[in-house]
C-alpha positions in Angstrom: -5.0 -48.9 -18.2 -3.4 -50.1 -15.5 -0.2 -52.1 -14.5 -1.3 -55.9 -13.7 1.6 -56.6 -11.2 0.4 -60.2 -10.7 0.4 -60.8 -14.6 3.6 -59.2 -15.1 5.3 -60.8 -12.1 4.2 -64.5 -13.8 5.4 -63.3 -16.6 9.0 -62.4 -15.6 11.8 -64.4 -16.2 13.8 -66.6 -13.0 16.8 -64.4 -13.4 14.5 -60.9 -13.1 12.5 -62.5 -10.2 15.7 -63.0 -8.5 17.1 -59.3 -8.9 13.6 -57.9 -8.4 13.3 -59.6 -5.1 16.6 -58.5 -4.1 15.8 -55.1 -4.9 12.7 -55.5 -2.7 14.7 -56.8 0.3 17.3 -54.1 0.2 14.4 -51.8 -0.1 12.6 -53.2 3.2 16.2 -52.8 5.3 16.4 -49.4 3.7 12.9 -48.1 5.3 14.2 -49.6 8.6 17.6 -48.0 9.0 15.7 -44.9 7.6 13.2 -44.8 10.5 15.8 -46.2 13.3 18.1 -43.0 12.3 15.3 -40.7 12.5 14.0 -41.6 15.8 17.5 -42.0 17.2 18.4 -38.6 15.4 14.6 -37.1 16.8 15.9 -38.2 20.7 19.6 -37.1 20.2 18.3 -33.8 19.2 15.4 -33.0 22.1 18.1 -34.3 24.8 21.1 -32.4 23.2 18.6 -29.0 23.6 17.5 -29.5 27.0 20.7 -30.6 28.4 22.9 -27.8 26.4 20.8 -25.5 28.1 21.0 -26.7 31.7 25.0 -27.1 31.6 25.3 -23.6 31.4 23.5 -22.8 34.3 25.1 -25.4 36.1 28.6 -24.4 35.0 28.1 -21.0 36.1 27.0 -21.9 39.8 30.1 -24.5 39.6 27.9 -27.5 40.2 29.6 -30.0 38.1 28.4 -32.7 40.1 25.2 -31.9 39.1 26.0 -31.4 35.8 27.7 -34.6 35.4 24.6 -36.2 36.9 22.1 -34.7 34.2 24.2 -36.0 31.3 23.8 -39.6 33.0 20.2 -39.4 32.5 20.1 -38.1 29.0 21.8 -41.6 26.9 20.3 -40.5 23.8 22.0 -37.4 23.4 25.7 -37.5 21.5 26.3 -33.8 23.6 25.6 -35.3 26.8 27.6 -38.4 26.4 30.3 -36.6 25.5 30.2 -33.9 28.1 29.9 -36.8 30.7 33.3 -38.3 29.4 35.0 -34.2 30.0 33.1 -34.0 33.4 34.2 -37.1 34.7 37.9 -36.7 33.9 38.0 -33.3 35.3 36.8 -34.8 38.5 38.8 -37.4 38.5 41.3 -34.8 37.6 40.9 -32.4 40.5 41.4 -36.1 43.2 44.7 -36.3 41.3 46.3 -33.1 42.1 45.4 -33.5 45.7 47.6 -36.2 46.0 51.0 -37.5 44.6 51.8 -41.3 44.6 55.1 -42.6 45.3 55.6 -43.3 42.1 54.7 -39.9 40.7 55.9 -39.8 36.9 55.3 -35.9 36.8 53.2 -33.0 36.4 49.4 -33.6 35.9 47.9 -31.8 33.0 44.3 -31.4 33.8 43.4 -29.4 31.2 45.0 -31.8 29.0 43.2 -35.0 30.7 40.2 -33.4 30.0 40.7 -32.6 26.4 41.9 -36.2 25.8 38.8 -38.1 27.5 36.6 -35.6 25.1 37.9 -36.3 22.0 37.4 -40.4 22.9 33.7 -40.0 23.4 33.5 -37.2 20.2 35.4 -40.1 17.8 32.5 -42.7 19.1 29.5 -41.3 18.8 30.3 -39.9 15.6 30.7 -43.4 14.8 27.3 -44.3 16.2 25.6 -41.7 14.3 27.0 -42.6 11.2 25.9 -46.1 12.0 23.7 -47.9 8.7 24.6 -44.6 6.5 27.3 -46.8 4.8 24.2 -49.2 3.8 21.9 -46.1 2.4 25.0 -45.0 0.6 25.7 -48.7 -0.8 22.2 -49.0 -1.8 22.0 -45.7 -4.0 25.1 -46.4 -5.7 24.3 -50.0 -6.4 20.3 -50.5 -6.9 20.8 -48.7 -10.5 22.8 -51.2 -12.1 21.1 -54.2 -10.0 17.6 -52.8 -12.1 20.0 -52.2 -14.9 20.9 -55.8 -15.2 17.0 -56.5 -14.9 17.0 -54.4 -17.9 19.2 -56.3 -20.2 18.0 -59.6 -19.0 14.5 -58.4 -20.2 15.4 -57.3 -23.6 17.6 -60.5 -23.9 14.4 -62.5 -23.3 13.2 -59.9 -26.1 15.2 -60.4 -28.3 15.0 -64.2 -28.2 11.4 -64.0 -29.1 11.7 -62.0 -31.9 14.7 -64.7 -33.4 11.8 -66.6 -33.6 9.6 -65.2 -36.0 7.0 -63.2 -36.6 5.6 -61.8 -32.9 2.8 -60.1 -31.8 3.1 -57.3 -29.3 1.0 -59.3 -26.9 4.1 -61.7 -26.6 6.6 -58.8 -26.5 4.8 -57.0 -24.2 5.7 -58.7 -21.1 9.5 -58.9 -22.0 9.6 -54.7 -21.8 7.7 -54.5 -19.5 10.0 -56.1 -16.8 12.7 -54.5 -18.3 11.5 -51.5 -17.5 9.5 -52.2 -14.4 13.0 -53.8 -13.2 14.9 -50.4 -14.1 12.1 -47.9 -12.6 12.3 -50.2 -9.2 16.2 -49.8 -9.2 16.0 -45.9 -9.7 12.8 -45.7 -6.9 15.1 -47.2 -4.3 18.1 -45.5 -5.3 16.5 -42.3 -5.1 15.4 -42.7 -1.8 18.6 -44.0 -0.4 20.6 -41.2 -2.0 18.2 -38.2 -0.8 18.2 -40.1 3.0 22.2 -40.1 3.1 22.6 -36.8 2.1 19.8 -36.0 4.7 21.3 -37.6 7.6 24.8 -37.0 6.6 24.5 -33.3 6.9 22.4 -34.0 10.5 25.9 -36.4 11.4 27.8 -33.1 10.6 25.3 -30.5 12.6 25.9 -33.0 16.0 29.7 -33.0 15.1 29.7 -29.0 15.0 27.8 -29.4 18.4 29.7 -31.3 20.3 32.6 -29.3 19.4 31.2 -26.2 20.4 30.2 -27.7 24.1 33.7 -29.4 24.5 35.7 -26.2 23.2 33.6 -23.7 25.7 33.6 -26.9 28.8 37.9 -26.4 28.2 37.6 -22.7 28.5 35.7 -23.2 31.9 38.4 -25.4 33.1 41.1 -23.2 31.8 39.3 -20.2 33.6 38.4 -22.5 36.3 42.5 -23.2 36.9 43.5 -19.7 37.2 40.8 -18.9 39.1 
């Protein structure tokens, strides 16, 4: 036998309509940060490979220019912003200590320039790949108790029918059902939102590790590069 949704969707109650559409909504904005973080996460990824692997060889032949200009052309890729932020400084770096201004306030730390403008860029796109993973995490922690609710509205409704005398289980049917219809919905979407944080959480941490591995060898090359 199956489950008449149309039947038991008349037969629901204002207040269970309400919560069940809300579910629903929070559901539909769930699927969509869930495929915008995978094909941003899919991009980041390809980009983060190919450019990893042509800064080395452009570090070794010294060509940061080049270097600098790949990362330009590669927006997707939390490695390559990052290293375009390092790059550019030490550039901008190496003008500096070719010239002092009149009003010269000291020695120029390059190394330390470097290592600054880095950790900007690192902070911010960590940010932007965390971005929507506060929403999945909302919605697993709260779509339980929204169905919950659902729940006790339904057997509420329940229980009112059965003040009133002798009732057939045609009548109390409906009433558990959207209890528990509203309850299984809640658990469905929390489910998914739980196992999707956790998912793209530990992919967050994975481009963290990475970008702290490129920046922590790019300082060794201008640490080697500055005794060299």
């Amino acid at each position: 036998m199956g489950l008449d949704l149309v039947e038991l969707w008349n037969n629901m109650s204002i207040i269970v309509k309400v919560i069940t559409v809300l579910m629903i909504g929070m559901s539909v904005f769930m699927f969509y940060v869930i495929a915008e973080r995978l094909l941003t996460f899919r991009s980041a990824s390809d980009q983060s490979i190919r450019y990893v692997q042509a800064l080395g060889e452009y570090l070794r032949q010294h060509k940061v220019n080049e270097a600098l200009n790949a990362a330009r052309t590669m927006p997707r890729s939390p490695v390559a912003k990052v290293m375009e932020s390092g790059l550019t400084a030490l550039l901008q770096g190496r003008e500096a200590l070719k010239t002092e201004g009149p009003d010269d306030v000291g020695d120029f730390d390059l190394v330390d320039s470097v290592n600054r403008a880095l950790e900007r860029v690192k902070e911010r796109e960590t940010s932007n790949l965390r971005r929507g993973l506060a929403y999945l995490g909302t919605v697993a922690s709260a779509t339980p108790f929204i169905g919950l609710l659902g729940t006790v509205v339904g057997i509420l409704g329940t229980f009112q029918l059965l003040k009133g005398g002798s009732v057939t289980i045609n009548e109390i049917g409906p009433k558990i059902s959207e209890a528990l219809v509203s309850t299984a919905l809640g658990l469905a979407v929390a489910i998914i939102a739980a196992m999707s944080f956790n998912f793209f959480t530990s992919r967050v941490e994975q481009y963290v590790i990475d970008m702290n591995d490129v920046s922590s060898e790019f300082i060794d090359y201008v640490l080697r590069e500055g005794r060299s």
